[in-house]
LOMAR-813787 format. One record per residue (C-alpha): residue number from 1; residue in one letter; x negated, y negated, z. Coordinates in nm, 2 decimals. Each point is the difference from the previous one (the first is absolute). Layout:
BEGIN
NUM  A  X  Y  Z
...
% end
This chain:
BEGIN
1  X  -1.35  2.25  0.11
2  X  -0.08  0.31  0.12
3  X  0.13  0.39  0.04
4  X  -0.22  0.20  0.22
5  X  0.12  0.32  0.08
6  X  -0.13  0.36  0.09
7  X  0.17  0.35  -0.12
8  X  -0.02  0.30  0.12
9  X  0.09  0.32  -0.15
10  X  0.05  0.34  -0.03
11  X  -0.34  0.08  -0.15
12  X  -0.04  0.28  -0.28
13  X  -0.18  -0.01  -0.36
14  X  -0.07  -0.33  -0.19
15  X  0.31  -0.18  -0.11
16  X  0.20  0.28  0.15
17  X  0.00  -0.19  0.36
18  X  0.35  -0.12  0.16
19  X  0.05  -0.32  0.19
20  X  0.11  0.10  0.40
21  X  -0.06  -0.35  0.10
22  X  -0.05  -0.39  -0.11
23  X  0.01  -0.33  0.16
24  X  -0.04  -0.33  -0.15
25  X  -0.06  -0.34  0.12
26  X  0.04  -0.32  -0.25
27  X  -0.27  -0.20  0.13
28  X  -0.06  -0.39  -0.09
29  X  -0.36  -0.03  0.10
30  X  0.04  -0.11  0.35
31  X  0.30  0.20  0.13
32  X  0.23  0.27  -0.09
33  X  0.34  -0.08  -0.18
34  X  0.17  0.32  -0.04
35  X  -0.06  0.38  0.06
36  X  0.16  0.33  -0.10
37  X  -0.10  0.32  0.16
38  X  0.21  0.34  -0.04
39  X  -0.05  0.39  0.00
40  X  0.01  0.15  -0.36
41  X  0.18  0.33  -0.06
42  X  -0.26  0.11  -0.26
43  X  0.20  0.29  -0.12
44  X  -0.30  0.25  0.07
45  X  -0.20  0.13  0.31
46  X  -0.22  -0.13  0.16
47  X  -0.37  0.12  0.02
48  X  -0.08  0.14  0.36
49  X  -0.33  -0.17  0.03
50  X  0.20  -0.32  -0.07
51  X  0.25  0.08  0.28
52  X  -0.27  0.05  0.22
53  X  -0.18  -0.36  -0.12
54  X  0.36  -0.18  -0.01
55  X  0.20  0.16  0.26
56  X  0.32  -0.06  -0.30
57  X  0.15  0.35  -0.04
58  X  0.22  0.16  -0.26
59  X  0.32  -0.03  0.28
60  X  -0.05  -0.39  0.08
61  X  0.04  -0.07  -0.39
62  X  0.32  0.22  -0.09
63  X  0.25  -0.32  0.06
64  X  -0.27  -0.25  -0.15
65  X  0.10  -0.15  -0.28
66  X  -0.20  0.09  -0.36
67  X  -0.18  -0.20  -0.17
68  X  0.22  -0.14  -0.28
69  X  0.19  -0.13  0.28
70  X  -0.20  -0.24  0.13
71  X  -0.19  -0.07  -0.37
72  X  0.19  -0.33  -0.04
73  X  -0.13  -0.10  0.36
74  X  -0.30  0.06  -0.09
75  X  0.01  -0.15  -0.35
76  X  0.15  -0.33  0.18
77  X  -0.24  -0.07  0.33
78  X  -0.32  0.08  -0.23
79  X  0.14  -0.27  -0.31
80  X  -0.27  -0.26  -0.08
81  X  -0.22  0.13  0.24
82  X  -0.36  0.17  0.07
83  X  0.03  0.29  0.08
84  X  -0.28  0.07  0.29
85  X  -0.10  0.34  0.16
86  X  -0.26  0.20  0.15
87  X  -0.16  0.19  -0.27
88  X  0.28  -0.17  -0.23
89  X  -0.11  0.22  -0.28
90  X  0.16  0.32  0.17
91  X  0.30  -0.18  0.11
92  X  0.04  -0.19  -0.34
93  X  0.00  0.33  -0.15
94  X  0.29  0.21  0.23
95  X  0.25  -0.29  -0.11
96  X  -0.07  -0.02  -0.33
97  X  0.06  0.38  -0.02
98  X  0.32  0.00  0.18
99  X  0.13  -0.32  -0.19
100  X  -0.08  0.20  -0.34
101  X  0.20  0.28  0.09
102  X  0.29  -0.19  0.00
103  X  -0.09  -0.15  -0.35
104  X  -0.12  -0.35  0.16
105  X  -0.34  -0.18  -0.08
106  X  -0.13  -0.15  0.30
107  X  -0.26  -0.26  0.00
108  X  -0.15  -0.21  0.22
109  X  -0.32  -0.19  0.06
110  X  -0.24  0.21  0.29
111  X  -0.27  -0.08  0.24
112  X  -0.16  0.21  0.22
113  X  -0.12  -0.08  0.33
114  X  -0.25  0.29  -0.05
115  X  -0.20  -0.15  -0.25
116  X  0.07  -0.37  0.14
117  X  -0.17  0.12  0.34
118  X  -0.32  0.12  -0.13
119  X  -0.02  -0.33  -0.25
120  X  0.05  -0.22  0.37
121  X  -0.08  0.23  0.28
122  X  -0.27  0.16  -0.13
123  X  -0.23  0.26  0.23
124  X  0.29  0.19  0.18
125  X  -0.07  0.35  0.09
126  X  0.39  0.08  -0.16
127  X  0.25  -0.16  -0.20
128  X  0.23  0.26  0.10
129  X  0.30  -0.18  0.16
130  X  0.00  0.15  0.30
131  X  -0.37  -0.08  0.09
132  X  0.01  -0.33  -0.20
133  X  0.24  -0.15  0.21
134  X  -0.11  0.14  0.31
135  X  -0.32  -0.13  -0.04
136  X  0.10  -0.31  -0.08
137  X  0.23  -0.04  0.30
138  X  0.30  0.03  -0.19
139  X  0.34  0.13  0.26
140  X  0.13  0.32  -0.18
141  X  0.30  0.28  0.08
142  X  0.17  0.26  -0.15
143  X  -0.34  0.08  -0.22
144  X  0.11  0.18  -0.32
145  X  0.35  -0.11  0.02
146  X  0.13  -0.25  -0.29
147  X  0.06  -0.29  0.25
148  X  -0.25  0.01  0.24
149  X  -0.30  0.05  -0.32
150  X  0.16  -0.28  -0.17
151  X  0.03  -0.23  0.26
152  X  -0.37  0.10  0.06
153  X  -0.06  -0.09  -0.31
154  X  0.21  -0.34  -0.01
155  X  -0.26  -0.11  0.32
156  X  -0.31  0.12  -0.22
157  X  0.14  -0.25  -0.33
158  X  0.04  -0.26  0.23
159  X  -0.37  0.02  0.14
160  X  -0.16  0.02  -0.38
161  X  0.20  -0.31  -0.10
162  X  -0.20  -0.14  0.30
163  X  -0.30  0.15  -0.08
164  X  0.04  -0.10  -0.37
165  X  -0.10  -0.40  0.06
166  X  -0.06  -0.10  -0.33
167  X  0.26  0.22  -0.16
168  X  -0.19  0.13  -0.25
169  X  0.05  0.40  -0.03
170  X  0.35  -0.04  0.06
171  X  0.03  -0.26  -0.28
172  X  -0.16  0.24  -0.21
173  X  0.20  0.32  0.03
174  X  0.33  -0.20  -0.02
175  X  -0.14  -0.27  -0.23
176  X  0.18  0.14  -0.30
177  X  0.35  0.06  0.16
178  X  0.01  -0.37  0.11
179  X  -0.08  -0.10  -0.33
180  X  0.27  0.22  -0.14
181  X  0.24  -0.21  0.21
182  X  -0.09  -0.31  -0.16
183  X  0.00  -0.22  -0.31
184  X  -0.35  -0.04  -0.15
185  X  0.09  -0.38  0.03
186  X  0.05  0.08  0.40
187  X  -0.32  0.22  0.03
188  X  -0.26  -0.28  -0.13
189  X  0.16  -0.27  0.23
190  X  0.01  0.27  0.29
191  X  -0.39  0.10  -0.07
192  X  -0.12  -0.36  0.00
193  X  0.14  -0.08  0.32
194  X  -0.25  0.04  0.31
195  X  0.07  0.21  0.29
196  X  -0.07  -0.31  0.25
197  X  0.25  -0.22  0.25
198  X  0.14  -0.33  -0.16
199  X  0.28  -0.16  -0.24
200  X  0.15  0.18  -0.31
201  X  0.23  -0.19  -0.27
202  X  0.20  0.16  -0.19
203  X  0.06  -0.21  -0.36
204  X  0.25  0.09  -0.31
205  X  -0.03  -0.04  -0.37
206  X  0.02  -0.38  0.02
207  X  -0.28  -0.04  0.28
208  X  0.30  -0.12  0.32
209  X  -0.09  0.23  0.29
210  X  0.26  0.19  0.08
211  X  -0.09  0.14  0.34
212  X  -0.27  -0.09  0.27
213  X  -0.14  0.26  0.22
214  X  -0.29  0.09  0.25
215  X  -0.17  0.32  0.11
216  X  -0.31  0.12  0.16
217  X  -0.02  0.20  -0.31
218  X  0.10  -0.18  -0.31
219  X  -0.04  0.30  -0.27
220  X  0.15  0.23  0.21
221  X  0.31  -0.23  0.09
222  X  0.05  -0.12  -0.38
223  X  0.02  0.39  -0.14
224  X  0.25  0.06  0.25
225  X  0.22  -0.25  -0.20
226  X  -0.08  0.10  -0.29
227  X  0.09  0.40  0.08
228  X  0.28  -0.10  0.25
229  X  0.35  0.09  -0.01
230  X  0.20  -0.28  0.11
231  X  0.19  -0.24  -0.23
232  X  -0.23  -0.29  0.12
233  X  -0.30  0.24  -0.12
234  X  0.16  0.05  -0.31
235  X  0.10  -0.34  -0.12
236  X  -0.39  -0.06  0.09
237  X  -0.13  0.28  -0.23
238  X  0.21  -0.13  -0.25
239  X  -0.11  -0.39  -0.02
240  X  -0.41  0.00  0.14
241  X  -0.20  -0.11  -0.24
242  X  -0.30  -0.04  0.19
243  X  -0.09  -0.02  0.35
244  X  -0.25  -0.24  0.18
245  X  -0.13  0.00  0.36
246  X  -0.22  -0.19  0.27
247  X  -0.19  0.20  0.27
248  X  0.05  -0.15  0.31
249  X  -0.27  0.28  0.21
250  X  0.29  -0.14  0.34
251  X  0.33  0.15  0.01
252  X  0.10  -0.33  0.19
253  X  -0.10  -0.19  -0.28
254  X  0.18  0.23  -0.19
255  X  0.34  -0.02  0.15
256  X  -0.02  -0.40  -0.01
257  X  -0.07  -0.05  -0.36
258  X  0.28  0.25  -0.07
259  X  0.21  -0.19  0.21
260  X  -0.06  -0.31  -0.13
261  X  -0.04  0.06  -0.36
262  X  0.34  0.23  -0.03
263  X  0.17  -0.34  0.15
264  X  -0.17  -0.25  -0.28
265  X  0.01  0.26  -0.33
266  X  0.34  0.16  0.11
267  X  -0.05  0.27  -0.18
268  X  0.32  0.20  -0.17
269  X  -0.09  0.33  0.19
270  X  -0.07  -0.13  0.36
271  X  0.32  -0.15  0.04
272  X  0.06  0.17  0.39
273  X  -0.36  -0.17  0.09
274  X  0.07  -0.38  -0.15
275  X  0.17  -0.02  0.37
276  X  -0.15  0.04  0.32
277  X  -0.03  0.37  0.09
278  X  0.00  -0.07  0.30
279  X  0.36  0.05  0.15
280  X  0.01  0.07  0.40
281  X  -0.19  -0.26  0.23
282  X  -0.10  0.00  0.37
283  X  0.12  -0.27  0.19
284  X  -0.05  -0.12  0.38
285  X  0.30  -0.11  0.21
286  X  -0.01  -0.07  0.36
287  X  0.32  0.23  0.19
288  X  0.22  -0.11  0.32
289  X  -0.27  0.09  0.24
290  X  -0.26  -0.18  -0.17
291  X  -0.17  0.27  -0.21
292  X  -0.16  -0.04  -0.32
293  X  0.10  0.26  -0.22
294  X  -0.07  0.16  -0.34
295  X  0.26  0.11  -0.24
296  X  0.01  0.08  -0.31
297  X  0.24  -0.12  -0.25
298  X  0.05  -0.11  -0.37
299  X  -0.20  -0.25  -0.10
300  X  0.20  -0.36  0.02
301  X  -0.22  -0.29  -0.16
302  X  0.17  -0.27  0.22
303  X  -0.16  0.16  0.34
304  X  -0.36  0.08  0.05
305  X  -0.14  0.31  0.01
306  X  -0.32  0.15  0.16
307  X  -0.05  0.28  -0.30
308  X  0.18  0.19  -0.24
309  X  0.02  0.31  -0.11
310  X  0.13  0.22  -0.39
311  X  0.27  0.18  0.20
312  X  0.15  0.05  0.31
313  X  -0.15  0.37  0.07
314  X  -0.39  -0.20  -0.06
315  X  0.13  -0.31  0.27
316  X  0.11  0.31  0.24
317  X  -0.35  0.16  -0.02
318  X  -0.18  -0.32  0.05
319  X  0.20  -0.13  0.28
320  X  -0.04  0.35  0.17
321  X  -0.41  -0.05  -0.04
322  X  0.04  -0.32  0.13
323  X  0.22  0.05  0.27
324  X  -0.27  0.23  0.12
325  X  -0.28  -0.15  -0.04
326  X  0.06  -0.32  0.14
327  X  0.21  0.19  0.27
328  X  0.33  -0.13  -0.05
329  X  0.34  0.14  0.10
330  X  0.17  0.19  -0.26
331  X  0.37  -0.09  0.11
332  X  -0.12  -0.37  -0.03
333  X  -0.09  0.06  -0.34
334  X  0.32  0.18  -0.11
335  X  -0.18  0.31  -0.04
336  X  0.17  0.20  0.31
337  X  0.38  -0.06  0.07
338  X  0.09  0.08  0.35
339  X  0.14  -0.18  0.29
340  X  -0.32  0.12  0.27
341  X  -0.35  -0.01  -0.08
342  X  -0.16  0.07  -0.32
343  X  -0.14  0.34  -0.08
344  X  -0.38  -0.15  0.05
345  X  0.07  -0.14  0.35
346  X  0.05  0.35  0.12
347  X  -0.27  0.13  -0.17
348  X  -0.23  -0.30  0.16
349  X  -0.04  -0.22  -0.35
350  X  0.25  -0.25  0.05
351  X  -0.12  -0.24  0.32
352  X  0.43  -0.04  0.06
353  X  0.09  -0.24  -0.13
354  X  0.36  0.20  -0.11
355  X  0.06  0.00  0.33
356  X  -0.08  -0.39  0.09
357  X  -0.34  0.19  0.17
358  X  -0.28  -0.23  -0.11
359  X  0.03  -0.38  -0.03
360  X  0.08  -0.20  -0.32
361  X  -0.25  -0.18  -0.03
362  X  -0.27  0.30  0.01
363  X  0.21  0.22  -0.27
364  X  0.03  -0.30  -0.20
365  X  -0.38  -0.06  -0.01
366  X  -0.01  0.30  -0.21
367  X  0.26  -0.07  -0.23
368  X  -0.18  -0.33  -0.09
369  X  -0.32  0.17  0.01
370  X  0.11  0.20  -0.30
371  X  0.16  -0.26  -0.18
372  X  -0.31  -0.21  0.05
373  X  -0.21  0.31  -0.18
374  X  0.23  0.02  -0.22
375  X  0.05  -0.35  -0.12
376  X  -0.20  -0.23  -0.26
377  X  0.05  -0.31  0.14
378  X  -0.27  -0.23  0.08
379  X  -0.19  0.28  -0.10
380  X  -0.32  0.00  -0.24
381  X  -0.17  0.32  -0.10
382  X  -0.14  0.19  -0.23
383  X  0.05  0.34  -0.11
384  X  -0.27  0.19  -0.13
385  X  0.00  0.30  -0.17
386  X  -0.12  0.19  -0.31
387  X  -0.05  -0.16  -0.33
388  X  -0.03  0.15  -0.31
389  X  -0.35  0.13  0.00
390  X  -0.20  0.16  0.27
391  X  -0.22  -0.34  -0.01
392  X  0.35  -0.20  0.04
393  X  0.22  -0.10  0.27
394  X  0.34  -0.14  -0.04
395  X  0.17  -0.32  0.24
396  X  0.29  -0.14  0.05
397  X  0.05  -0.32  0.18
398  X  0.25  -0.08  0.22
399  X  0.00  -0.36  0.14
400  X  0.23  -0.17  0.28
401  X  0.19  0.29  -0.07
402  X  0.08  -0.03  -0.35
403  X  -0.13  0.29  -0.26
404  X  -0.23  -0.23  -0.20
405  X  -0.13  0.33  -0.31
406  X  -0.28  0.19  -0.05
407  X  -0.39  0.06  -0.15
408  X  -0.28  0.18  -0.08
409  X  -0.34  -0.04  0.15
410  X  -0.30  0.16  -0.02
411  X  -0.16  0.25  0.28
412  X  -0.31  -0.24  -0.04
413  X  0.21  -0.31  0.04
414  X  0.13  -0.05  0.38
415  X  0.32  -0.21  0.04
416  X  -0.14  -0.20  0.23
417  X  0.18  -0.33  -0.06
418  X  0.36  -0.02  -0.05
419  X  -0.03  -0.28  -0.23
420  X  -0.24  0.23  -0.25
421  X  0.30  0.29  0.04
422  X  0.28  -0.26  -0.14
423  X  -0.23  -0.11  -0.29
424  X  -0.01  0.36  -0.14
425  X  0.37  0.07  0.16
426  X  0.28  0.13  -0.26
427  X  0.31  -0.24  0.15
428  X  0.32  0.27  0.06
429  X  0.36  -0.12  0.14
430  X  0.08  -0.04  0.34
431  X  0.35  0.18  0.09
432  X  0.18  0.25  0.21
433  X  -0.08  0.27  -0.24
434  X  -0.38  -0.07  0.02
435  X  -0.03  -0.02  0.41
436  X  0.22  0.28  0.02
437  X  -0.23  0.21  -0.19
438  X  -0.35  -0.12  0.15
439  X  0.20  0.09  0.37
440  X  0.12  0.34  -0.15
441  X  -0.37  0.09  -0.15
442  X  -0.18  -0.09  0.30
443  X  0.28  0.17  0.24
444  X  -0.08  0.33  -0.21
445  X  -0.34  -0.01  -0.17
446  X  -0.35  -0.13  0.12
447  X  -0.25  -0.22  -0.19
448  X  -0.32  -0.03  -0.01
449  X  -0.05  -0.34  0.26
450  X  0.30  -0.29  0.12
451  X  -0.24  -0.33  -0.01
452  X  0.18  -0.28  0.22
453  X  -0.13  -0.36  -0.01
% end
């Protein structure tokens, strides 16, 4: 977790300096979780040439509150976290000051995006943050303000964790906090794990695996057990004894073993995924004037469904995409209650059928069309996609609609024959759980090539 914020102040000799201005935003790598901006009273005037640079005057600050007023706020957004700033040196210093004059020790881990954007953008003309940002196309306002130079800056952290691909600066300069946050026990299971897409199991003292996960980055995913806060993460921290993985190169793959594997080991800590996740399904019925429709509803196992979806809010989205794109009506679907036309009929999307407009039999065409693309049966396919070196490619099989497993094979080695495929073919379960996740995957994601034979 991170605190990147800006201050501004009142200027004057070293260590004499006042804060006029900070803002703060807890930020969690991929968006921002919290913020705190305020005007500080600093209890002394301000420096003209600051005024000028600032546009905060003396007047706009008599009614702000001082500092050790909002101390405890700061103290309590920046806890556990990084703190991140612009020449963080400078800023790192102000607080400090102004926490030890009110007899407090403040300490906190620091990057700076200064030094971070000459390690990984090298060759700019200025790392000013002003210029920086602007030349990298980076929106800014309210230059030398708190909130507008740390949201500035917030936009410039979240393009050097792009930039950073293999991680390796920032893993240096915070190296040593993360390993103060765990158990040398933690740290050497942690470091031998690789930063690559596939299986991880979690095992205690007595070797019984105790949870069953998947990421696109194993190491990554396992630390954030081992440092996280939640009484799952904890009981974790407290039993591993050793961790043990499989790299699967497909996310697909990924999710299926997971799937699979959590149902035969059972383990103790995935006890919400030993059932199917998969609660709200999408269902066809045909209404009183002979329209198919869509709706989605919780899942029942005695009626069958087309797909299905984690929660409702996902089915929604889905159904909206598909309603769309296969030019549907959304009243039909249950996505548009009126008693006229649908929204999309006036716009010119919806062909009418809300209002008995276009024929049965041509709507219906479209429903069935999806359902047919959407369906496995009497299907047989393969999915290929990225194996676990760049010289690999991953499979899996799918035969008169029935999820057969997965392989392996070789760049060099064509799969050609589907007889050769099921001779190096890792058999998997066939269920709801499985087709609902190979529909899901290849509604969202694209792979590599879909073989059909």
């Amino acid at each position: 977790m991170y605190a990147i914020l800006d201050i501004e102040t009142t200027g004057g000799q070293f260590n004499e300096e006042g804060i006029t201005e900070i803002a703060i935003y807890k930020f969690d790598g991929h968006e921002v979780v919290d913020q705190f901006i305020s005007l500080v009273n600093p209890e002394k005037e301000i420096q003209p040439f600051v005024v000028k640079l600032t546009g905060i005057n003396n007047a706009m600050l008599r009614s702000a509150p001082k500092f050790y007023e909002i101390a405890k706020r700061i103290i309590e957004i920046t806890e556990g976290c990084i703190v991140v700033a612009h020449n963080s040196s400078f800023d790192y210093r102000i607080l400090r000051t102004e926490f030890n004059r009110l007899g407090y020790s403040y300490i906190r881990p620091t990057l700076c995006t200064v030094e971070l954007s000459k390690k990984l953008i090298p060759g700019m003309d200025s790392y000013s943050l002003g210029k920086l940002v602007r030349a990298l196309g980076i929106p800014v306002s309210d230059r030398h303000r708190a909130n507008g130079d740390a949201l500035a800056t917030v936009k410039l952290f979240k393009l050097l964790l792009t930039k950073d691909t293999e991680k390796v600066i920032l893993n240096q300069l915070v190296k040593a906090d993360i390993k103060s946050g765990l158990s040398p026990k933690l740290l050497d299971i942690v470091e031998s794990l690789p930063s690559r897409t596939g299986i991880y199991y979690i095992h205690n003292e007595k070797g019984t695996l105790i949870y069953i996960g998947k990421s696109k980055n194993i190491k990554k995913r396992v630390n954030q057990h081992f440092t996280g806060k939640t009484n799952k993460c904890k009981k974790i921290q407290l039993e591993v004894f050793a961790v043990t993985y499989e790299e699967t190169g497909s996310e697909l793959i990924a999710l299926l073993k997971e799937s699979e594997e959590i149902k035969i080991n059972k383990p103790i800590y995935n006890r919400a995924q030993r059932k199917s996740i998969f609660q709200w399904a999408l269902y066809e019925s045909l209404d009183e004037n002979g329209y198919l429709n869509l709706r989605l509803q919780k899942a029942d196992g005695r009626k069958k469904e087309i797909t299905a979806f984690t929660s409702i809010q996902e089915g929604k989205n889905a159904l909206f995409r598909i309603t769309e794109k296969y030019r549907l009506c959304q009243k039909l679907n249950g996505l548009y209650e009126t008693q006229k036309g649908c929204f999309q009929h006036k716009i010119k999307e919806c062909n009418g059928a809300c209002l008995g407009k276009e024929p049965s039999t041509t709507y219906n065409e479209r429903v069935e069309a999806f359902i047919h693309d959407m369906s496995f049966e009497n299907n047989n396919m393969i999915i290929m996609d990225k194996g676990r070196r760049v010289d690999e490619r991953s499979a899996i099989l799918i035969e008169n609609g029935l999820y057969k497993g997965y392989c392996f094979y070789d760049l060099n080695y064509q799969i050609t024959n589907i007889d050769v495929l099921k001779n190096i073919l890792i058999p998997m379960h066939n269920n709801r759980d499985t087709r609902t996740i190979i529909q899901s995957y290849l509604r969202k994601n694209k792979v590599l090539k879909i073989m059909k034979f």
